[in-house]
C-alpha positions as a Markdown table, in Angstrom:
| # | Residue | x | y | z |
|---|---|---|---|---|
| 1 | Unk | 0.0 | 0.0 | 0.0 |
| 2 | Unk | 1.3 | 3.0 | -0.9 |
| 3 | Unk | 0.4 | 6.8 | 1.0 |
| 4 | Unk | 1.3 | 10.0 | -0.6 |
| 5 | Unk | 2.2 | 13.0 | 1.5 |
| 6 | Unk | 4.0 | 12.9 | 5.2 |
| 7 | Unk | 1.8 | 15.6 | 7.0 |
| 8 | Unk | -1.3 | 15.2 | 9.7 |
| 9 | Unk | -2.9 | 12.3 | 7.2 |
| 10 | Unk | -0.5 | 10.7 | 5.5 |
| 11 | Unk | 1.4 | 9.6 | 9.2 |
| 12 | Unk | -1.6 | 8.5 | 10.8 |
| 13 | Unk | -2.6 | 6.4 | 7.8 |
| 14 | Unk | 0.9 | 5.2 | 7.8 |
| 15 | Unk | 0.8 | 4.0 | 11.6 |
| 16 | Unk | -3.1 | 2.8 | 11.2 |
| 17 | Unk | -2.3 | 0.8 | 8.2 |
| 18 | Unk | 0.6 | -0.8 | 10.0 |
| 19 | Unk | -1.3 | -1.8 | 12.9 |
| 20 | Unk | -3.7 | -3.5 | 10.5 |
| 21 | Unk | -1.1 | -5.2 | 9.3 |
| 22 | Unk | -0.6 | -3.8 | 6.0 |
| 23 | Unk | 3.0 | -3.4 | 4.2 |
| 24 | Unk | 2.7 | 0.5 | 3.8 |
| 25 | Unk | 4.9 | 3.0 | 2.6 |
| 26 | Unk | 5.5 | 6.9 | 2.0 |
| 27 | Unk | 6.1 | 9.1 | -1.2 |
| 28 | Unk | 7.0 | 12.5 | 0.5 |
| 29 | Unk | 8.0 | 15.7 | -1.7 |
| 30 | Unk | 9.7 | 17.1 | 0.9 |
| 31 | Unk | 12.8 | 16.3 | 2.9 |
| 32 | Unk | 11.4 | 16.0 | 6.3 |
| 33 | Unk | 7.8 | 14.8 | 7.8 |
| 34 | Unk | 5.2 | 17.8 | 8.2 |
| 35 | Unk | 3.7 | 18.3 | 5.6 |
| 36 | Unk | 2.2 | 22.1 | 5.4 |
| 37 | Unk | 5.0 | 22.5 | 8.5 |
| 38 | Unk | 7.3 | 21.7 | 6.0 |
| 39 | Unk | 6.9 | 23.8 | 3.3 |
| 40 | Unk | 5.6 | 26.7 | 5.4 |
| 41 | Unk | 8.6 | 27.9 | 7.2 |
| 42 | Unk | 8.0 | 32.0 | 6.2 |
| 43 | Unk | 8.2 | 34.5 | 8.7 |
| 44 | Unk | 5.6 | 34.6 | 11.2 |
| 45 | Unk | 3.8 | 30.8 | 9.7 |
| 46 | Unk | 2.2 | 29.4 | 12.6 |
| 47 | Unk | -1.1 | 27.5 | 13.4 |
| 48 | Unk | -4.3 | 29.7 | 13.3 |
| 49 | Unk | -6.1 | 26.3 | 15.9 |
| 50 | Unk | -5.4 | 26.4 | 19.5 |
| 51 | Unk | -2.9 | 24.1 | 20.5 |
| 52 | Unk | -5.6 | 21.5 | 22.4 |
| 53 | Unk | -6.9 | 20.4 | 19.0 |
| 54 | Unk | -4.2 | 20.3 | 16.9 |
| 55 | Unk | -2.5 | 17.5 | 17.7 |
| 56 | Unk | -3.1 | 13.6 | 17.1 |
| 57 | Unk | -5.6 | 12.6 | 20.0 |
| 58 | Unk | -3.7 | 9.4 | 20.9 |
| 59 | Unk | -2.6 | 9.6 | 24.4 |
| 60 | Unk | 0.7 | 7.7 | 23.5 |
| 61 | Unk | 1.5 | 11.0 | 21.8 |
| 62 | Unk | 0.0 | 13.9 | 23.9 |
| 63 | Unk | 1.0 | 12.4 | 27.4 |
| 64 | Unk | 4.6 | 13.6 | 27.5 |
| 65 | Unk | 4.3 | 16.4 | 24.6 |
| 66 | Unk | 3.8 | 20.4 | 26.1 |
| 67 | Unk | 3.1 | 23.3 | 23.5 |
| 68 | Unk | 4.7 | 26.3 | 24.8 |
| 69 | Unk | 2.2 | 29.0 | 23.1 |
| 70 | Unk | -1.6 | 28.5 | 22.6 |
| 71 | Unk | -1.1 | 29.1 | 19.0 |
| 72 | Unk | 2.3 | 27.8 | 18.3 |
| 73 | Unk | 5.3 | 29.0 | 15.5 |
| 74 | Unk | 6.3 | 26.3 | 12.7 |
| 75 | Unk | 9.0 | 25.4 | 14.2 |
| 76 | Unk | 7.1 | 24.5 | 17.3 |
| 77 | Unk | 5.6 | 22.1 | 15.0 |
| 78 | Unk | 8.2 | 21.0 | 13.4 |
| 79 | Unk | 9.2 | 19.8 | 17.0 |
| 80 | Unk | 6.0 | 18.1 | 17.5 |
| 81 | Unk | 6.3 | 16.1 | 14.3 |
| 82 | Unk | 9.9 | 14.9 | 15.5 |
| 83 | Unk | 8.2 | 13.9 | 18.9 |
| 84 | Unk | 5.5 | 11.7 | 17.2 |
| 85 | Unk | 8.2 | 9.9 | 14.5 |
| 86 | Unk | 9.9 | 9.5 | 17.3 |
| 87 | Unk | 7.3 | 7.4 | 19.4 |
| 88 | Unk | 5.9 | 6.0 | 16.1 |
| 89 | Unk | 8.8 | 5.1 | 14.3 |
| 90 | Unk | 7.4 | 6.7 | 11.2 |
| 91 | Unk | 10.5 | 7.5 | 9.1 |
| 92 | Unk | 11.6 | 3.7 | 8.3 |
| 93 | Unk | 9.0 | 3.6 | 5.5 |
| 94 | Unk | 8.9 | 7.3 | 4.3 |
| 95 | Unk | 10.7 | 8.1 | 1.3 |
| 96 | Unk | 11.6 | 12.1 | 0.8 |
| 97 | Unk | 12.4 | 14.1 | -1.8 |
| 98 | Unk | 9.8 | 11.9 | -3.9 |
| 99 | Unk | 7.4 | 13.7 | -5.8 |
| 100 | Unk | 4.7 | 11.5 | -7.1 |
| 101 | Unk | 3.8 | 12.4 | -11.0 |
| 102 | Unk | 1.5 | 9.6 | -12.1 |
| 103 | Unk | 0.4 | 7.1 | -11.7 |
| 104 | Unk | -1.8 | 4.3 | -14.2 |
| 105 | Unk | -3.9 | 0.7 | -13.0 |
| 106 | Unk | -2.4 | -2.2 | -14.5 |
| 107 | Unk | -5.7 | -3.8 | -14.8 |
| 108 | Unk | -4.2 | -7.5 | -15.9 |
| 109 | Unk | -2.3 | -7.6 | -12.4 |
| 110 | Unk | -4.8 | -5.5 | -10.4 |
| 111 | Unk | -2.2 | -2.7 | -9.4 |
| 112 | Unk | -1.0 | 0.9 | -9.7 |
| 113 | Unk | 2.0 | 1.8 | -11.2 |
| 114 | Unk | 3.2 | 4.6 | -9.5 |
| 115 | Unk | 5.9 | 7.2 | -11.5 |
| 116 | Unk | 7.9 | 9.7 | -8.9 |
| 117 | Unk | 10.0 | 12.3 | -9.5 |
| 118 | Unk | 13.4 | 10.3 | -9.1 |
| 119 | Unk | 12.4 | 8.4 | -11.8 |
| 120 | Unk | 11.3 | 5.1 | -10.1 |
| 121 | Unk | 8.2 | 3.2 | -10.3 |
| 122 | Unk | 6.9 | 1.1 | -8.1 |
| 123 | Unk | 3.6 | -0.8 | -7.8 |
| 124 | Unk | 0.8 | -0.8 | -5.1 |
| 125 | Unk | -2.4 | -2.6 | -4.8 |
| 126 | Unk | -3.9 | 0.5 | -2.6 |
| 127 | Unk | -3.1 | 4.1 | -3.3 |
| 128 | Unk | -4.0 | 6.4 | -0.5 |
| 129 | Unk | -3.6 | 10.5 | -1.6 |
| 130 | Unk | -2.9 | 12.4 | 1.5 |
| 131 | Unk | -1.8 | 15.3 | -0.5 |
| 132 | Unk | -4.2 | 18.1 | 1.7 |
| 133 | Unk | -6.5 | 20.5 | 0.4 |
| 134 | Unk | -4.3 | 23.5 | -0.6 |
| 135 | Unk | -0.7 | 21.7 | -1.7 |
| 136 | Unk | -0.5 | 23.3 | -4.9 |
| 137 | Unk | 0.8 | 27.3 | -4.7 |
| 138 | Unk | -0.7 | 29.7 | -6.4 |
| 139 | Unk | 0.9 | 31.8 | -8.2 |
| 140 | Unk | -0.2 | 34.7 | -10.3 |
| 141 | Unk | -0.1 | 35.8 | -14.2 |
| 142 | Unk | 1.9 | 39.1 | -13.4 |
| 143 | Unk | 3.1 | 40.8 | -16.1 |
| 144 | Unk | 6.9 | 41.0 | -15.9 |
| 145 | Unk | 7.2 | 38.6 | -13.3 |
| 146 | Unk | 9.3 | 36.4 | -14.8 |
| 147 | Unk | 11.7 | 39.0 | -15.9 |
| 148 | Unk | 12.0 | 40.3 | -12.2 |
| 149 | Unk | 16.0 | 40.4 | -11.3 |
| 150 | Unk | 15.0 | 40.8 | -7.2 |
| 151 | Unk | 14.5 | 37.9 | -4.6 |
| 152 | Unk | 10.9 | 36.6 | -5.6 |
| 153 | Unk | 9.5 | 33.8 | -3.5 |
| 154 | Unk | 6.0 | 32.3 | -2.4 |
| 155 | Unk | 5.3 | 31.6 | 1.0 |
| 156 | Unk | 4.4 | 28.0 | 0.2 |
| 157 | Unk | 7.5 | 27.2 | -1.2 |
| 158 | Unk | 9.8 | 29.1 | 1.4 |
| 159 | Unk | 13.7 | 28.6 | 1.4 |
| 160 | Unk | 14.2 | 26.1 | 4.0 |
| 161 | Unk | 17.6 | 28.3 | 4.9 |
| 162 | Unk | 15.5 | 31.6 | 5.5 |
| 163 | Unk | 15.6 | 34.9 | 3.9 |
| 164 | Unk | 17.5 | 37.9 | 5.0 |
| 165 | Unk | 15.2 | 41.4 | 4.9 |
| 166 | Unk | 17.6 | 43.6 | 6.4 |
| 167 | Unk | 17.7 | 46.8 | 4.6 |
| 168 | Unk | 16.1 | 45.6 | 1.5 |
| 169 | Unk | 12.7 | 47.1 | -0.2 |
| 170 | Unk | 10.1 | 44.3 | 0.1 |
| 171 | Unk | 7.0 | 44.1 | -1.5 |
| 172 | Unk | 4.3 | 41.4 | -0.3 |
| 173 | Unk | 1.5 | 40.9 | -2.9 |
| 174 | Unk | -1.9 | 39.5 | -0.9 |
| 175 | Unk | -3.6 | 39.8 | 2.7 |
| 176 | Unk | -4.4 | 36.5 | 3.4 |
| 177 | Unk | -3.5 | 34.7 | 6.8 |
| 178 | Unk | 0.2 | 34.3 | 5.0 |
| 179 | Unk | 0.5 | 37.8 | 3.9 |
| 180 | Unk | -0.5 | 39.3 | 7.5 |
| 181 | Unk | 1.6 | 36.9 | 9.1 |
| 182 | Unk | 4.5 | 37.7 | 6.9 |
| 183 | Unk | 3.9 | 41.3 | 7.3 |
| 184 | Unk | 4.0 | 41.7 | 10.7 |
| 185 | Unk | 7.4 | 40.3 | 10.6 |
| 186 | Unk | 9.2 | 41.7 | 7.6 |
| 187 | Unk | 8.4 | 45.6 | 8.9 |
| 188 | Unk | 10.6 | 45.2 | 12.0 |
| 189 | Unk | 13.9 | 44.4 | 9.4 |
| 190 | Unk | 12.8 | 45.6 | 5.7 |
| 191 | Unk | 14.1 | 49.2 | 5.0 |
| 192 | Unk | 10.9 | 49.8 | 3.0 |
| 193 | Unk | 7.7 | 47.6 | 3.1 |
| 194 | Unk | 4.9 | 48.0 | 0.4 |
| 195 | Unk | 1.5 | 46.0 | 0.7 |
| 196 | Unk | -0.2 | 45.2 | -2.7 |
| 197 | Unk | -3.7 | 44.4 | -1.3 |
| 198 | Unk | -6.9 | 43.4 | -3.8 |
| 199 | Unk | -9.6 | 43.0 | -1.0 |
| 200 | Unk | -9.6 | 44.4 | 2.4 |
| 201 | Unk | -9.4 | 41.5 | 5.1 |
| 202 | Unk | -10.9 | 41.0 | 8.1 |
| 203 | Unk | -8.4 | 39.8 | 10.4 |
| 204 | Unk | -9.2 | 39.4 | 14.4 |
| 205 | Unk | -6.7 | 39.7 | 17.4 |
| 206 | Unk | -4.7 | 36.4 | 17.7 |
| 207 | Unk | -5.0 | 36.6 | 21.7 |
| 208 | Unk | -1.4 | 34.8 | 22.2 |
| 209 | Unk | -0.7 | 33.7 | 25.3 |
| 210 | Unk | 2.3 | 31.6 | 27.1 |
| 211 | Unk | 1.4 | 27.7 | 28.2 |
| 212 | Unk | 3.3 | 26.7 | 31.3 |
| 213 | Unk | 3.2 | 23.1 | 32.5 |
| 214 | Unk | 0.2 | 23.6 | 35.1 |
| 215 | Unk | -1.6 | 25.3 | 32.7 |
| 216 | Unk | -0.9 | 22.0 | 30.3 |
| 217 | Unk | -1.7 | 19.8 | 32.8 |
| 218 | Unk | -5.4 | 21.0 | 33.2 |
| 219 | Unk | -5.9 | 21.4 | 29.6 |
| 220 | Unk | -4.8 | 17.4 | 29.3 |
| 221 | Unk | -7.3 | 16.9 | 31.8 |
| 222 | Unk | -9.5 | 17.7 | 29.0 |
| 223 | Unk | -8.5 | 16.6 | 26.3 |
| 224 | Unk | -10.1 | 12.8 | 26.0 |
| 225 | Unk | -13.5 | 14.8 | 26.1 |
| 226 | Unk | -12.0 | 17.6 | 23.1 |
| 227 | Unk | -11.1 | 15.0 | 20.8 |
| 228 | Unk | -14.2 | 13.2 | 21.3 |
| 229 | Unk | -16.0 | 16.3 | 20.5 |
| 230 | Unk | -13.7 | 17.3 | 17.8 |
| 231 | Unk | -15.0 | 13.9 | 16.1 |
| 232 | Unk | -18.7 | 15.0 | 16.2 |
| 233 | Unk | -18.7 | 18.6 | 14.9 |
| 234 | Unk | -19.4 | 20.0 | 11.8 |
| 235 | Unk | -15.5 | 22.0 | 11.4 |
| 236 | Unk | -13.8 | 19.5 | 14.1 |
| 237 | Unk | -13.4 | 22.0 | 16.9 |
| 238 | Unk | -14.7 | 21.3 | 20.6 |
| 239 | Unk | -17.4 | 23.6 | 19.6 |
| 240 | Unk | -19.7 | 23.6 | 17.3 |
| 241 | Unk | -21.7 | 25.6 | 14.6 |
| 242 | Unk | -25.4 | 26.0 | 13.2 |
| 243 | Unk | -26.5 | 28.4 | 10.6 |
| 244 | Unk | -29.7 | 30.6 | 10.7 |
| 245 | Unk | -31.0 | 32.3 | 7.5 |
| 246 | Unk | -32.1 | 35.8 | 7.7 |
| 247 | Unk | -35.8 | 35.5 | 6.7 |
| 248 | Unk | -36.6 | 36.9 | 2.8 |
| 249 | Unk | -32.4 | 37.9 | 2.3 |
| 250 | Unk | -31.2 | 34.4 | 1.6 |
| 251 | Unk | -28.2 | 35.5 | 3.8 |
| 252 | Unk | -27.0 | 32.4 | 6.6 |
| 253 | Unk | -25.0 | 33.7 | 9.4 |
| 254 | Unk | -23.2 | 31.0 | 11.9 |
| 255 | Unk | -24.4 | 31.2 | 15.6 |
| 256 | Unk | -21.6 | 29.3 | 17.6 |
| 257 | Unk | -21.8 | 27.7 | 21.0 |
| 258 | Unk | -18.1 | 28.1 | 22.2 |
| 259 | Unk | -16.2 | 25.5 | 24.4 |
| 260 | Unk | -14.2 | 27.3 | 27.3 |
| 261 | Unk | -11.3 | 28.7 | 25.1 |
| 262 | Unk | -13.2 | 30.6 | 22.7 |
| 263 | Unk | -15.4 | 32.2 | 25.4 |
| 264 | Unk | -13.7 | 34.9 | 26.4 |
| 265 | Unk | -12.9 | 35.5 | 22.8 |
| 266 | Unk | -16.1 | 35.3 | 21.6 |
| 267 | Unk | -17.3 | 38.1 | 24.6 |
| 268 | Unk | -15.4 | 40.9 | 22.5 |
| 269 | Unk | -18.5 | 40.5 | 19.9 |
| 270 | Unk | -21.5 | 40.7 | 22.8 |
| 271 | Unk | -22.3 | 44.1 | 24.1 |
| 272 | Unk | -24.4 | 43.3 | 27.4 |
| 273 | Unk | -25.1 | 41.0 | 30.1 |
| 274 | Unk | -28.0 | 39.8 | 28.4 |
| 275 | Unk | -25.7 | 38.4 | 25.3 |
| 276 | Unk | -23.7 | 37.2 | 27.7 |
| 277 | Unk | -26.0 | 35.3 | 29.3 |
| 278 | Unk | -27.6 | 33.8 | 26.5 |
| 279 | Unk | -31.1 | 35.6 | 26.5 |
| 280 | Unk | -32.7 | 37.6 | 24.2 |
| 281 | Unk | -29.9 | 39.2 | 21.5 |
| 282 | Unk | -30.5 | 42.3 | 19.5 |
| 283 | Unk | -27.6 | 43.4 | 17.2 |
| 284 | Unk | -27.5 | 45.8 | 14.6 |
| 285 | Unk | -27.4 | 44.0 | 11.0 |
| 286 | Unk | -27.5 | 47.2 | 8.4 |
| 287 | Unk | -26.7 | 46.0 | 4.9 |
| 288 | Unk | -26.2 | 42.6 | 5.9 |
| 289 | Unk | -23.5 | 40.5 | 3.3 |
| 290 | Unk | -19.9 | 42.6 | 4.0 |
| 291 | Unk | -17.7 | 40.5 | 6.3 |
| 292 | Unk | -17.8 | 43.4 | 9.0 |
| 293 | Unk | -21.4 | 43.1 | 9.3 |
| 294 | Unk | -21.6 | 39.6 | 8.8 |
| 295 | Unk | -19.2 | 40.0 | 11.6 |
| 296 | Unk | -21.5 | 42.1 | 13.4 |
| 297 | Unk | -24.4 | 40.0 | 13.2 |
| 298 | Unk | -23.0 | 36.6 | 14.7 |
| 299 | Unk | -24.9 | 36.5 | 17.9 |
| 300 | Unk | -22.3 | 34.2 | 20.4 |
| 301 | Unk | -23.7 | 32.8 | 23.4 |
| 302 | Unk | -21.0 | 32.7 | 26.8 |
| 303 | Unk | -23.4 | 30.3 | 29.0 |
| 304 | Unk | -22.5 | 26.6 | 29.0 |
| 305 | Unk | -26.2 | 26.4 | 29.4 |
| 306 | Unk | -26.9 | 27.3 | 26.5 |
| 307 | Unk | -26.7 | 25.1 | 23.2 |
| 308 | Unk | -28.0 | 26.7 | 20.0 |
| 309 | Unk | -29.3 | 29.8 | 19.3 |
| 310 | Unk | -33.3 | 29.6 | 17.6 |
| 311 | Unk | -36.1 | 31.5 | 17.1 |
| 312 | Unk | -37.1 | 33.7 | 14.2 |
| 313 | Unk | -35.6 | 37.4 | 12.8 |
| 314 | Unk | -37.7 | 39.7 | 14.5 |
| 315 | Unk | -37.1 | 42.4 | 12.1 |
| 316 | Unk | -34.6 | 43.1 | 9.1 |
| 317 | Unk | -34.7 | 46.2 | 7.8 |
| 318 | Unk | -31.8 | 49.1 | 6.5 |
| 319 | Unk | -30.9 | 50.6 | 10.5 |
| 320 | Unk | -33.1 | 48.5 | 12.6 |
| 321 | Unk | -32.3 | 45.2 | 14.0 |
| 322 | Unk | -32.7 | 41.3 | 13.9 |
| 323 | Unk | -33.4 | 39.7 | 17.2 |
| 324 | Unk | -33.1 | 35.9 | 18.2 |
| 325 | Unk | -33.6 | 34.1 | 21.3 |
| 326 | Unk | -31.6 | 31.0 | 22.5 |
| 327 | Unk | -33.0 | 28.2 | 23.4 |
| 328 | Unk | -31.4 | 26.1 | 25.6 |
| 329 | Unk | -33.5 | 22.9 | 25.1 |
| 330 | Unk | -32.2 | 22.4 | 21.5 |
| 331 | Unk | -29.5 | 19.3 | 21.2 |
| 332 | Unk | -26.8 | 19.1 | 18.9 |
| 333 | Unk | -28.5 | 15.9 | 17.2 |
| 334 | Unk | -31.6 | 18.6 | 16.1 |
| 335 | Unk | -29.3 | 20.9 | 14.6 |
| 336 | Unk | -28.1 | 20.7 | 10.9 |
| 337 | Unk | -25.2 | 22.2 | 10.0 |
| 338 | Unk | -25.2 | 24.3 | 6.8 |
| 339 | Unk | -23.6 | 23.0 | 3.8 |
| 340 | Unk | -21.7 | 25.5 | 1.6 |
| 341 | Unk | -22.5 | 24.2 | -1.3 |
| 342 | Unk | -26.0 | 24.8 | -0.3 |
């Protein structure tokens, strides 16, 4: 059996598969396990999940293993990924610097024949693509690009060895999460920093904070009940989401019942102790559809006692408000999450 890509997927189908007693092995582009924590290595790259949930939820792995930040760098990662091959043993059947590029089903012996990059080919009975959703940079159709003399380089495809900003004028092109991590980290050594931004961005505080080891020690005290929970909702957090549709608009906005991290988070978007404590919610919607007052509109509930928020828009109209009223006898099972494609 053969698994393509080394990151979150690809190992735990490598140790799963093993344990089933498969013989299973790893094509892996890059040099090192990790995955995205490979190639993203650009200044300021780190995970945008707090650190309870974004891990493997075997207890063979989280026992002895403390993050140091709630939302930790790369290279935290990087260490974590050292920590699990180490327990796991992972490397022994991963092959790096092996690009899969095709790969055809011999159909008179029942296998794949798998071309890589080195120019080997191997066969497998079972593929299994563990290639994640975004693995393929974009980059784009700039006129002139191509005749640029400067340093140009993508933040998926960072130098492994770093790049020196000191005294240099550095554009960034984009405002994604990568481009507002990246910038936040270039100013402080760039001479001059220029922005090229297409669409504005809505981008919240991270809320960073130090972990000490009491602090990981409760949160492991946890944990069995996050994972379980991560298993069972709709975007694998401990929380979860449901989505109400503003009456005659078409417009679906996500109510979210937080878990006891994002609470206090959450609080920054509830103006009163009503919000707070999950009773009746009136916020102003205005022209609802921009992501400020989509923003604006999200009616977050701090009580544990609370599940879901239901009810019906009291009123939509240009100035005036939409009001719902949470209902803390609605169960996650009664809840349908809304599909996107929807």
């Amino acid at each position: 059996m053969l698994v393509v890509g080394a990151g979150f997927a690809g190992l735990y189908q490598l140790d799963h598969l093993r344990k089933l007693g498969y013989n299973v092995k790893v094509f892996e582009a890059g040099s090192n396990i990790g995955g995205v924590w490979y190639w993203n290595c650009y200044p300021g790259a780190r995970v945008d999940s707090y650190v309870p949930l974004y891990q493997f939820s075997s207890e063979e792995l989280w026992r002895d293993w403390n993050y140091s930040e709630l939302y930790p760098s790369w290279e935290e990662l990087r260490a974590y990924f050292r920590h699990v091959d180490k327990k796991l043993g992972l490397s022994r059947d991963i092959r790096f610097n092996t690009r899969v590029t095709g790969a055809e089903f011999d159909t008179d012996r029942d296998q794949w024949v798998v071309q890589a990059s080195d120019g080997s080919v191997t066969r497998a009975h079972f593929i299994v693509l563990c290639t994640g959703l975004s693995a393929i940079p974009y980059i784009p159709s700039i006129a002139g690009l191509k005749d640029f003399r400067g340093i140009c380089h993508h933040t998926g495809l960072w130098p492994q060895e770093g790049v020196d900003f000191k005294g240099k004028r550095v554009g960034v092109i984009g405002t994604g999460a990568s481009g507002v991590q990246v910038i936040q980290e270039v100013y402080q050594d760039a001479a001059e920093l220029t922005v090229f931004q297409r669409t504005p961005n809505l981008a919240l505080p991270m809320r960073q904070r130090k972990l000490d080891d009491e602090t990981n020690r409760r949160m492991k005290e946890t944990f069995p009940e996050r994972f379980h929970k991560r298993a069972e909702t709709f975007g694998g957090f401990d929380y979860d989401s449901a989505a109400l549709e503003v009456a005659g608009l078409g417009v679906r906005v996500n109510a979210v019942a937080p878990g006891p991290i994002e609470t206090g988070m959450l609080n920054r978007f509830t103006g009163n102790a009503e919000r707070k404590a999950g009773l009746v919610s009136s916020v102003p919607l205005g022209r609802v559809g921009k992501p400020d007052e989509i923003a604006n509109a999200l009616v977050f509930l701090a009580s544990d006692k609370a599940a879901f928020i239901t009810g019906h828009v009291l009123s939509v109209d240009g100035g005036k408000s939409a009001g719902w009223r949470a209902d803390p006898t609605v169960r996650h099972s009664e809840v349908k999450p809304w599909n996107r494609t929807s």
